[in-house]
C-alpha positions as a Markdown table, in Angstrom:
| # | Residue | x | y | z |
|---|---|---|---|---|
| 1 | Unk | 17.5 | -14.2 | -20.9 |
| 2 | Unk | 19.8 | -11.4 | -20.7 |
| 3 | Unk | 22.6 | -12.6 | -19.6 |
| 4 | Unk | 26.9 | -11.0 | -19.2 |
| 5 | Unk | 29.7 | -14.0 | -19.0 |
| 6 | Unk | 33.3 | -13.1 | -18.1 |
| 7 | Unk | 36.1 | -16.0 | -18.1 |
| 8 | Unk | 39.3 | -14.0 | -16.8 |
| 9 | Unk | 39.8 | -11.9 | -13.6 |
| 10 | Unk | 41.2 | -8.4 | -14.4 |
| 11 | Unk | 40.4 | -4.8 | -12.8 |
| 12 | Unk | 37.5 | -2.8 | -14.7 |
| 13 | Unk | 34.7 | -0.4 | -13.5 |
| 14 | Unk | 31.4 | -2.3 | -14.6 |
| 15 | Unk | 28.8 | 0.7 | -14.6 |
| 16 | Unk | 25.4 | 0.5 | -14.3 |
| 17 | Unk | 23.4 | 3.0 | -17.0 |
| 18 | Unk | 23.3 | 5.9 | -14.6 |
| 19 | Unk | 26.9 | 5.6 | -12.5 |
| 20 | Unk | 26.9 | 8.8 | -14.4 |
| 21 | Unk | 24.9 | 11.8 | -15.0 |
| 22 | Unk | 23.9 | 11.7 | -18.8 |
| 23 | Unk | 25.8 | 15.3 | -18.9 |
| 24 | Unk | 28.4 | 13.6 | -18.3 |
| 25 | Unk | 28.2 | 10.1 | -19.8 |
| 26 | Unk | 29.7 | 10.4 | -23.5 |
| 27 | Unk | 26.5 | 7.6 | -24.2 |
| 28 | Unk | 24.5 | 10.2 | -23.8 |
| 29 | Unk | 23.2 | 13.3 | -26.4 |
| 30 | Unk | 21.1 | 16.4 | -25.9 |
| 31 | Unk | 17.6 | 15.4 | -27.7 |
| 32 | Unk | 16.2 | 18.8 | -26.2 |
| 33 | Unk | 18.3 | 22.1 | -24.7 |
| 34 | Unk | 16.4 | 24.8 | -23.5 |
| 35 | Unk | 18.1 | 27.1 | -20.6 |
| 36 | Unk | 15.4 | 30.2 | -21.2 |
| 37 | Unk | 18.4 | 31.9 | -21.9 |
| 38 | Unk | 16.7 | 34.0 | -24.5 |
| 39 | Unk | 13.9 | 36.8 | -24.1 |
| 40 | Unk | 11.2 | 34.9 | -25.3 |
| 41 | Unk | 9.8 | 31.6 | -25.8 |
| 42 | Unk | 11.7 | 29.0 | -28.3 |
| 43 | Unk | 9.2 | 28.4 | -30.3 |
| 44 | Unk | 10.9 | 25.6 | -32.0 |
| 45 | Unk | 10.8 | 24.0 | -29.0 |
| 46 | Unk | 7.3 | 24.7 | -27.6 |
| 47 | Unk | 3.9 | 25.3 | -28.5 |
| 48 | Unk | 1.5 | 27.4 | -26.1 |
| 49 | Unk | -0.5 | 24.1 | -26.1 |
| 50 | Unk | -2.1 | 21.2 | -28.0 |
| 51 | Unk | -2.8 | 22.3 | -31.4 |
| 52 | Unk | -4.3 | 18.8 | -32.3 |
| 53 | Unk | -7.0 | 18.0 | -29.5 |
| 54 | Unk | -9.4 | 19.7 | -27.5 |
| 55 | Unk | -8.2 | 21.0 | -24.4 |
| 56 | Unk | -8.5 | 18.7 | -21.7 |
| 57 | Unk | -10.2 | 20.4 | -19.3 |
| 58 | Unk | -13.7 | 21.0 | -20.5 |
| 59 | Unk | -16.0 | 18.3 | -21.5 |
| 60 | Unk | -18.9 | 18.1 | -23.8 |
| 61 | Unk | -22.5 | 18.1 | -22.5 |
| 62 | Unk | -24.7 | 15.6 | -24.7 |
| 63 | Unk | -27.9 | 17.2 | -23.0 |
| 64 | Unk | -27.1 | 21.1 | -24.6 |
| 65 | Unk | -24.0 | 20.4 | -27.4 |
| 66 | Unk | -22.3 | 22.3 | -25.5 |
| 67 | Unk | -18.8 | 22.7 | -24.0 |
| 68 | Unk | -18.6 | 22.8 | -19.9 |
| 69 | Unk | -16.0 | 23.0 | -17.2 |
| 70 | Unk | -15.4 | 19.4 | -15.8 |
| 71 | Unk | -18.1 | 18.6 | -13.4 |
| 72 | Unk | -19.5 | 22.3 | -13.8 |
| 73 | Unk | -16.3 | 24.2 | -12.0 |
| 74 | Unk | -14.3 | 26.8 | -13.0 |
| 75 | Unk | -10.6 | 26.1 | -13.7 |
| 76 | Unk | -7.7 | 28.4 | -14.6 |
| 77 | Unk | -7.8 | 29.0 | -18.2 |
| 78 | Unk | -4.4 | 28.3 | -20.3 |
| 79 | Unk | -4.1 | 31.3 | -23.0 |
| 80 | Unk | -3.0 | 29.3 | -26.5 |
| 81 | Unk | -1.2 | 31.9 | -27.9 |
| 82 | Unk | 2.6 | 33.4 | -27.2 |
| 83 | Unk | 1.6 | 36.7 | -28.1 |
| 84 | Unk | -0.7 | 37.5 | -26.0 |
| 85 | Unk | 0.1 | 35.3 | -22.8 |
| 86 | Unk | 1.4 | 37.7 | -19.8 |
| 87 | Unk | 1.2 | 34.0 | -17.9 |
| 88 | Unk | 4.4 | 32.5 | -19.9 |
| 89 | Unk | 7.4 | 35.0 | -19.6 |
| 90 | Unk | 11.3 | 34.5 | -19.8 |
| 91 | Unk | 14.1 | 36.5 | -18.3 |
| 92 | Unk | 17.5 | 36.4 | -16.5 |
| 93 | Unk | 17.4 | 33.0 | -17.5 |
| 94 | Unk | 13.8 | 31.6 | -15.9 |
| 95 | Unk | 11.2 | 30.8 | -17.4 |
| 96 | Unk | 8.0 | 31.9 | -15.0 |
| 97 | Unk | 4.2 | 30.1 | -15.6 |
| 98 | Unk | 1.8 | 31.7 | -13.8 |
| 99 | Unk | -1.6 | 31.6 | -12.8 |
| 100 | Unk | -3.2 | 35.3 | -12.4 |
| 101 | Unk | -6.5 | 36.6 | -11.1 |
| 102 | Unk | -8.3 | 38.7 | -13.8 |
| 103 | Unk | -11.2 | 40.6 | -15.1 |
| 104 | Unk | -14.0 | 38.5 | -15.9 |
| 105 | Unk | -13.9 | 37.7 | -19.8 |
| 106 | Unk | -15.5 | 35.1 | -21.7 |
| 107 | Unk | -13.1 | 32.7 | -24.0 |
| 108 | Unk | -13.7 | 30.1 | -26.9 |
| 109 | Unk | -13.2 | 26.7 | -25.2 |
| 110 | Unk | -13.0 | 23.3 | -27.2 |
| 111 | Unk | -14.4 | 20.1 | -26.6 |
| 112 | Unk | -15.1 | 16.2 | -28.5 |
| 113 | Unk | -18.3 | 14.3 | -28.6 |
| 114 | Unk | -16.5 | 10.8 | -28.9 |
| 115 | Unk | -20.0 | 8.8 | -28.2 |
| 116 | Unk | -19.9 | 9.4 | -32.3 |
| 117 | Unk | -17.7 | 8.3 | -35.4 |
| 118 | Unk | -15.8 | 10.3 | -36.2 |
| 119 | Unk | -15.6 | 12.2 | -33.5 |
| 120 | Unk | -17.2 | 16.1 | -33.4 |
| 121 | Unk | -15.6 | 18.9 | -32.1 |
| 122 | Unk | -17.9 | 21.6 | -30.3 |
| 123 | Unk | -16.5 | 25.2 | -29.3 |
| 124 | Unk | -18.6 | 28.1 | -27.1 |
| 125 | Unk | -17.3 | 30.5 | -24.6 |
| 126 | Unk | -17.0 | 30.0 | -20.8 |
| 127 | Unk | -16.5 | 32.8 | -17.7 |
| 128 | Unk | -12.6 | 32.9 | -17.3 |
| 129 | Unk | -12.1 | 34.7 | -14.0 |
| 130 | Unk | -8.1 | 33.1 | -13.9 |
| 131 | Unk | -5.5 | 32.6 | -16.4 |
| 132 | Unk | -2.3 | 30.2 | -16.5 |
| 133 | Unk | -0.2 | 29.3 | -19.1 |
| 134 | Unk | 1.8 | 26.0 | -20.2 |
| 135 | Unk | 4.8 | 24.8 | -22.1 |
| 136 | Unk | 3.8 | 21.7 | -24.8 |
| 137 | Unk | 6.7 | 20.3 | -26.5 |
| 138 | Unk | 6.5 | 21.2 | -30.3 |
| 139 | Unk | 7.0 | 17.3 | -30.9 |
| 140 | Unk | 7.0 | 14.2 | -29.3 |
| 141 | Unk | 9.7 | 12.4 | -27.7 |
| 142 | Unk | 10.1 | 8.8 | -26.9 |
| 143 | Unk | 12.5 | 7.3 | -23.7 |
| 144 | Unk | 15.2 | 9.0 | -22.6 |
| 145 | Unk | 16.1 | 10.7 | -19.5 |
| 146 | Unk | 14.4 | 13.8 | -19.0 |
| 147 | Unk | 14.9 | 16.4 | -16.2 |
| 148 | Unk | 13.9 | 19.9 | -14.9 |
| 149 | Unk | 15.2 | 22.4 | -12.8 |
| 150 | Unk | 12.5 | 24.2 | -10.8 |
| 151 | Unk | 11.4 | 26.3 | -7.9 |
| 152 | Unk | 8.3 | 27.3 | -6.0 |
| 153 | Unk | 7.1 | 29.9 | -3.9 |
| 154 | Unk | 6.8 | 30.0 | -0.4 |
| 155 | Unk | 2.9 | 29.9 | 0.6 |
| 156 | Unk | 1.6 | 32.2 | 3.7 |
| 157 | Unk | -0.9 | 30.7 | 5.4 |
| 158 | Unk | -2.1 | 27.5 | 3.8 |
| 159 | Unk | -3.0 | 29.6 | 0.7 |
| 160 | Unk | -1.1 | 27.4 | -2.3 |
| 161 | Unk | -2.9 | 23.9 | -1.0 |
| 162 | Unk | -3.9 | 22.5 | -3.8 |
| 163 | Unk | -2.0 | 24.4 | -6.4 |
| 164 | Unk | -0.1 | 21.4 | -8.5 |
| 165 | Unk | 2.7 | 22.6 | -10.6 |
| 166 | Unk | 3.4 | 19.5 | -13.0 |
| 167 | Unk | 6.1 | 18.0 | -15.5 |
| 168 | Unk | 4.7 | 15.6 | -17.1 |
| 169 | Unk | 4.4 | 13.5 | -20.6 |
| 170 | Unk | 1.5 | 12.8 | -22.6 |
| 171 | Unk | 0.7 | 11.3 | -26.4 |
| 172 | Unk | -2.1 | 10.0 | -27.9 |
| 173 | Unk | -2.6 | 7.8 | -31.5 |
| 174 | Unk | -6.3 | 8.3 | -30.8 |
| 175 | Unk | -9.0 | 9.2 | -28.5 |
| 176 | Unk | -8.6 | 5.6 | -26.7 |
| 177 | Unk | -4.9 | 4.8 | -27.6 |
| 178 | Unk | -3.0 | 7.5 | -25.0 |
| 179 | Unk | -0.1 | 7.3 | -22.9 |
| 180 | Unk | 1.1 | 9.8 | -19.7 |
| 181 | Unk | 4.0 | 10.1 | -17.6 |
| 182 | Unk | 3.8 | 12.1 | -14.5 |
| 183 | Unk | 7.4 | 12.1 | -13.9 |
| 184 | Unk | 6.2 | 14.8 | -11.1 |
| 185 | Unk | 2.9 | 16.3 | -9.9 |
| 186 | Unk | 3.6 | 18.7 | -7.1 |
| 187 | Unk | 1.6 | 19.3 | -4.2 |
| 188 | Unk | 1.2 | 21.7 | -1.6 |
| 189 | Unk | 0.5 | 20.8 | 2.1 |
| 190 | Unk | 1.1 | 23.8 | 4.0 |
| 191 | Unk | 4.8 | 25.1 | 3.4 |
| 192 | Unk | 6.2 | 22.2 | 1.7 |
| 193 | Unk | 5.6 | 20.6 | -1.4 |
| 194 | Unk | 4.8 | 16.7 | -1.8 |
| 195 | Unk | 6.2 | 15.3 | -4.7 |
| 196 | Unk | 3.8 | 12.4 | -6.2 |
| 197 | Unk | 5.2 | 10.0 | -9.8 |
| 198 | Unk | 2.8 | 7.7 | -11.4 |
| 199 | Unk | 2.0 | 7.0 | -15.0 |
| 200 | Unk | -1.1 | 5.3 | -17.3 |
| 201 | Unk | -1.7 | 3.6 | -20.1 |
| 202 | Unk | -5.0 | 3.4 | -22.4 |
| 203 | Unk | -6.5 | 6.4 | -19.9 |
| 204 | Unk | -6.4 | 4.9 | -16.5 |
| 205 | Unk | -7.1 | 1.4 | -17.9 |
| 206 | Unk | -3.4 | -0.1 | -16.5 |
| 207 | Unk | -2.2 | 2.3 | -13.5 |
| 208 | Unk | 1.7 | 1.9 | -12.0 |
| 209 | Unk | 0.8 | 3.0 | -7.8 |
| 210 | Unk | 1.0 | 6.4 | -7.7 |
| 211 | Unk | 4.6 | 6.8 | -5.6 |
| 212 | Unk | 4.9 | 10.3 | -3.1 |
| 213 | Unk | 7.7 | 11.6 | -1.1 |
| 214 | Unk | 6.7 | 14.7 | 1.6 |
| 215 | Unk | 8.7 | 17.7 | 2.7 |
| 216 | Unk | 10.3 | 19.0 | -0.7 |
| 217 | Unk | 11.3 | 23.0 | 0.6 |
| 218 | Unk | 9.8 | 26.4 | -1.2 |
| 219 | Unk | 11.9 | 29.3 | -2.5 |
| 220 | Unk | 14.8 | 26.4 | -3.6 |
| 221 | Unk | 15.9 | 24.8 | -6.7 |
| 222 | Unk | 15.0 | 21.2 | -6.9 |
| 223 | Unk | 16.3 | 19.1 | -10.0 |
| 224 | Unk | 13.3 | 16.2 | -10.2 |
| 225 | Unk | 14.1 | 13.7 | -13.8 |
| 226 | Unk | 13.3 | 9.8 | -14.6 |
| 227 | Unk | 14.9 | 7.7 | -16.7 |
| 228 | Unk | 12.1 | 6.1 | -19.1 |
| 229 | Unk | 13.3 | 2.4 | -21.2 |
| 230 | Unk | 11.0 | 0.1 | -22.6 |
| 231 | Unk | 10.9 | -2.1 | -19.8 |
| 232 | Unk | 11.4 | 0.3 | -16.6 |
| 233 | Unk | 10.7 | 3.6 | -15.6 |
| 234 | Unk | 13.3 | 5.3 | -12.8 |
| 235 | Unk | 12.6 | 8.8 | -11.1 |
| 236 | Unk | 15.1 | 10.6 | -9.3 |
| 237 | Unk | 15.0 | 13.6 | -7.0 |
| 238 | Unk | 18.1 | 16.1 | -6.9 |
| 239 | Unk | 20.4 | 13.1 | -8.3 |
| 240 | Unk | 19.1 | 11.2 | -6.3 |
| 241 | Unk | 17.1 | 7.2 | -7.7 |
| 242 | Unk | 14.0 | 7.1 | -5.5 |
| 243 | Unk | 11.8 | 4.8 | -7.5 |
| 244 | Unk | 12.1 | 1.6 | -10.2 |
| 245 | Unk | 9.2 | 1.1 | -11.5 |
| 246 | Unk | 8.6 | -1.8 | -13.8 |
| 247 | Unk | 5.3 | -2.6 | -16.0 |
| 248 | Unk | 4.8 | -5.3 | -18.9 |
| 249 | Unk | 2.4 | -2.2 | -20.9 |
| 250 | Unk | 5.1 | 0.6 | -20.5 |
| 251 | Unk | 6.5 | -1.2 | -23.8 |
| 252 | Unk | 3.3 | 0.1 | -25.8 |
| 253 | Unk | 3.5 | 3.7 | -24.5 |
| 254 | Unk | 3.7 | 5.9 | -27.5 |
| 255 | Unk | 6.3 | 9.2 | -28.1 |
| 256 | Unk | 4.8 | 11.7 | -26.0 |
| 257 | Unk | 4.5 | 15.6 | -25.6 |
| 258 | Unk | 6.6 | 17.1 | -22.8 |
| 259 | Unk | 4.5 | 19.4 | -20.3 |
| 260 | Unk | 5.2 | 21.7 | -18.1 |
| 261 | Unk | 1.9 | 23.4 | -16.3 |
| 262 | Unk | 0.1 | 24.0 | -13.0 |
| 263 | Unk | -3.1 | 23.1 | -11.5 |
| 264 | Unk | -5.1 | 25.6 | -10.1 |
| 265 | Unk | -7.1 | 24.4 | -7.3 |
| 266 | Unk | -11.2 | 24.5 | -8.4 |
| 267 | Unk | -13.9 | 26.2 | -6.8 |
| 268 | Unk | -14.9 | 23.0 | -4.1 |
| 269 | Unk | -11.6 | 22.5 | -3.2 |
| 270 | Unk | -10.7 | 23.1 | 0.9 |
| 271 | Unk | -8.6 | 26.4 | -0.3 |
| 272 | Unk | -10.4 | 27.1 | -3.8 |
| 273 | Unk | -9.0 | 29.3 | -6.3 |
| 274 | Unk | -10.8 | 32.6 | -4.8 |
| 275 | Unk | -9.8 | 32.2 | -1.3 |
| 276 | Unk | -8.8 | 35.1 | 0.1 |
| 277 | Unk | -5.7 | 33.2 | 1.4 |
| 278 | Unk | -4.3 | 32.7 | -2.2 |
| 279 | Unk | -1.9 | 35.3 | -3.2 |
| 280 | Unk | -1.5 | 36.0 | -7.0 |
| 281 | Unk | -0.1 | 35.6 | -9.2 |
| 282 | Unk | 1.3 | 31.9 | -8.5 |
| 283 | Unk | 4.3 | 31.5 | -10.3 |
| 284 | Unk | 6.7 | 28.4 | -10.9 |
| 285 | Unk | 10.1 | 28.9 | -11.7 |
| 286 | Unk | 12.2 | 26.7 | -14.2 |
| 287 | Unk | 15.9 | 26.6 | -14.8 |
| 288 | Unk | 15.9 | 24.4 | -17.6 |
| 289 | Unk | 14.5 | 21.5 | -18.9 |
| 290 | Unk | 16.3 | 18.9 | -20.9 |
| 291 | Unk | 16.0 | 15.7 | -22.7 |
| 292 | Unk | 19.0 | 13.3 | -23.0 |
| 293 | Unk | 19.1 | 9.9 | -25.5 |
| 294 | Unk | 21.4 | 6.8 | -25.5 |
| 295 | Unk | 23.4 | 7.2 | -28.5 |
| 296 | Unk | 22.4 | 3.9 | -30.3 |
| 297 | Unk | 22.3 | 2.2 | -33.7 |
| 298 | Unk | 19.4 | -0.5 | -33.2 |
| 299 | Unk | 19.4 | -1.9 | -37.2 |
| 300 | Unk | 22.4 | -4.5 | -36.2 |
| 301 | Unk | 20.9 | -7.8 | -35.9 |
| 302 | Unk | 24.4 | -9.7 | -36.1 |
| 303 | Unk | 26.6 | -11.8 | -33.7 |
| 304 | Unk | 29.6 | -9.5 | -33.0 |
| 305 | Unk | 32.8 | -11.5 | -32.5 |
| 306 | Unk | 36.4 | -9.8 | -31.6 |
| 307 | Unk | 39.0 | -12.3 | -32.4 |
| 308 | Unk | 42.9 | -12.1 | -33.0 |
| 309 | Unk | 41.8 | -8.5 | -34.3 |
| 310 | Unk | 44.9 | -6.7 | -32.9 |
| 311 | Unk | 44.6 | -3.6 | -30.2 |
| 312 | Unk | 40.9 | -2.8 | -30.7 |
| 313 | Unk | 39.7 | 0.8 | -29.4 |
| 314 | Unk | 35.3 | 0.2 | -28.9 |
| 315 | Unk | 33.9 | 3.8 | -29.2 |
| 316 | Unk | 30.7 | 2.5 | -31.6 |
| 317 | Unk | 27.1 | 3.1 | -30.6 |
| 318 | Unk | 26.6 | 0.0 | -32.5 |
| 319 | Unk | 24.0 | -2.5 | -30.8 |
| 320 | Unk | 24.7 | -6.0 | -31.5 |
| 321 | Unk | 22.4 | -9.0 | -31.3 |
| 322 | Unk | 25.3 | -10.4 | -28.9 |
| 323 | Unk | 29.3 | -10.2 | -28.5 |
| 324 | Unk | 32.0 | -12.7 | -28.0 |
| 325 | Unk | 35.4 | -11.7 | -27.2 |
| 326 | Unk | 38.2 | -14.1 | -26.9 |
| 327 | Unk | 38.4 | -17.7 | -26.3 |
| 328 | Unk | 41.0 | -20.8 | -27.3 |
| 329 | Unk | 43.8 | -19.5 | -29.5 |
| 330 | Unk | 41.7 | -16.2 | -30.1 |
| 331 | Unk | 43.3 | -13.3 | -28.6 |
| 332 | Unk | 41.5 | -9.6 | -28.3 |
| 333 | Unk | 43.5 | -7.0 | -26.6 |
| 334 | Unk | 41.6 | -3.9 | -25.8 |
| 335 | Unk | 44.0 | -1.0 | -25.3 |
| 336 | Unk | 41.6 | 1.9 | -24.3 |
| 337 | Unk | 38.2 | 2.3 | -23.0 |
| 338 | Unk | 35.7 | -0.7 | -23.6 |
| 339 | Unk | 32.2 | 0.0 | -24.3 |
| 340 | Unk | 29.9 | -3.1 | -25.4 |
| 341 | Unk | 26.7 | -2.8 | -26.6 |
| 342 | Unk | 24.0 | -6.2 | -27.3 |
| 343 | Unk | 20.6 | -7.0 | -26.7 |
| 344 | Unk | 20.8 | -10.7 | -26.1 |
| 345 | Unk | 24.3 | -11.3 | -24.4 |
| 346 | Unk | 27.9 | -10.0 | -23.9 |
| 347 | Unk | 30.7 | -12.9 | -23.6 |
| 348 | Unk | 34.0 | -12.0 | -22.3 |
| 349 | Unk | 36.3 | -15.6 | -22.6 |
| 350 | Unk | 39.5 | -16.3 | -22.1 |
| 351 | Unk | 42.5 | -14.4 | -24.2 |
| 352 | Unk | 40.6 | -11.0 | -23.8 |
| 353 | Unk | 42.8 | -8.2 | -21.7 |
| 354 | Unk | 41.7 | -5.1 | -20.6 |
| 355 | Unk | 44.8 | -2.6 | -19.1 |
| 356 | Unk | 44.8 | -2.0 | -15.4 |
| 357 | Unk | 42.3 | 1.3 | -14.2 |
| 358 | Unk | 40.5 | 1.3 | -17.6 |
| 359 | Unk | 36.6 | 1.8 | -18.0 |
| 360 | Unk | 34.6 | -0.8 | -19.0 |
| 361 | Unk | 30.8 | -0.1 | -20.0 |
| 362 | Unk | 29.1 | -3.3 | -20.8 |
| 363 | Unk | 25.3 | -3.0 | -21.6 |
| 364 | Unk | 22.9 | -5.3 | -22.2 |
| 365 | Unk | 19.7 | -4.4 | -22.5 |
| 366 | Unk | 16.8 | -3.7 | -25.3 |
| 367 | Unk | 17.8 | -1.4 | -27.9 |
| 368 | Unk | 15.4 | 2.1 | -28.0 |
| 369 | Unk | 15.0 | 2.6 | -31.4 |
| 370 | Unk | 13.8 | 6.7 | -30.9 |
């Protein structure tokens, strides 16, 4: 059991992880920092999409050996490559996806027979009559808190229902072994956009409930993040914590890809993608997206005791297996800022002194070892 003991009565701030921003937590360090403040794409930073599986939206028919549009419709089809991609662009600071309406063209498409071992890939061309584009992290991350700044347009007349702009994580050890986070899938009903969280494991084997929140305005900047450990998952809305969410199988999730990409609505939907209500191009905005990661080191597998050890200053990202501070004829002064850090328990006993309107950061928790 986690557990924190104090055996004196002095005046501290206990803070939770997130009674600050990670901006401005020194805990905290950029893992990823992209602003769009360039011209172009970082491509450090991002690939134009998976370069390692099959795209996900066609599917192989076993009947012809051939690749098909899930359940025979048309989607928007993602351009894999920078150079020729009018759909991803960057200026003044924005980075603008779009989905656009174009001359019909006929593109290689990629899909896996996994009824066999190993698994074959098949490739033939499909009608595009739309184009999008994505962003796909250029590696994968694991926990952290990650956040985006975004906006979306204003929709005349019903004619962006069904459009989902997403940011969302996803990894994969093999065809069966994959993990996604949809820290948010954005809907459109009418005006206003309904922000929906959820996340899987092992496809849609283990579910969380899908979690949704209505009346999120167009043509402003939103700032949607979550917070993901290895027990608990927390999603937050402009600053705000609007869900804890808390699953035993989260702890097998494996790094994952960031994405950043939109939905087109298909050709059965109520406003399909060639309505005459839509109005292209469809373009989602973003500000930024970053990754911040608890500055830890999790190889410490000691009992940390501070005992008659003078002043003591505790700025380490050390995590112990436990700490004890004080007790009978053990003195431990701290004269500064007190950060602890243990997965099993923190002890504060008797003879330990903390100065008046100091912060104290005491966390107990599992170590993330990124």
């Amino acid at each position: 059991m986690k557990k924190l003991l104090f055996a004196f009565i002095t005046l501290f701030a206990a803070q939770a992880t997130f009674a600050q921003h990670p901006s401005t937590d020194p805990r905290w360090s950029l893992a990823l920092d992209d602003d769009f403040n360039g011209s172009s794409i970082n491509t450090s930073l991002w690939d134009p999409g998976p370069s390692f599986i099959c795209y996900y939206r066609t599917q192989y028919n076993p009947n012809t050996s051939l690749c098909e549009y899930q359940d025979n419709i048309e989607r928007a089809h993602v351009i894999d490559n920078w150079s020729s991609n009018p759909n991803v662009t960057v200026g003044s600071s924005i980075c603008t996806l779009s989905v656009t309406q174009v001359t019909p063209y006929y593109a290689n498409y990629c899909c896996t027979d996994y009824s066999v071992t190993p698994n074959i890939n098949y490739t033939n061309n499909l009608l595009v009559n739309y184009n999008s584009g994505m962003l796909w992290s250029h590696i994968p991350y694991k926990y952290g808190y990650y956040e985006i700044r975004f906006m979306l347009p204003k929709a005349v007349n019903n004619g962006y229902n069904n459009f989902q702009p997403n940011f969302w994580l996803w990894g994969a050890t093999s065809s069966t072994d994959n993990s996604e986070l949809d820290i948010f899938e954005n809907n459109y009903i009418g005006n206003s956009i309904q922000y929906t969280s959820s996340y899987h494991y092992l496809g849609y084997d283990y579910n969380a409930t899908p979690f949704s929140i209505d009346g999120l305005a167009t043509d402003t900047w939103h700032t949607i993040a979550c917070n993901w450990t290895p027990d608990k998952i927390e999603f937050f809305i402009n600053g705000v914590q609007v869900r804890t969410s808390e699953e035993p199988w989260v702890a097998n999730f494996s790094p994952m890809h960031i994405i950043v990409d939109i939905n087109a609505p298909t050709l059965t939907n109520p406003v399909p993608m060639n309505s005459p209500s839509v109005s292209y191009p469809f373009k989602y905005y973003i500000d930024y997206v970053k990754i911040w990661q608890l500055d830890q080191y999790c190889t410490i597998t000691t009992d940390e005791t501070y005992c008659n050890t003078g002043p003591v200053t505790t700025d380490s990202d050390n995590v112990y297996k436990s700490i004890t501070t004080g007790n009978t004829g053990c003195d431990t002064p701290f004269n500064d800022d007190v950060s602890l850090k243990a997965t099993d328990y923190i002890i504060l006993d008797e003879n330990t002194t903390i100065p008046n309107n100091k912060e104290v950061i005491l966390q107990v928790d599992d170590c993330m070892d990124y």
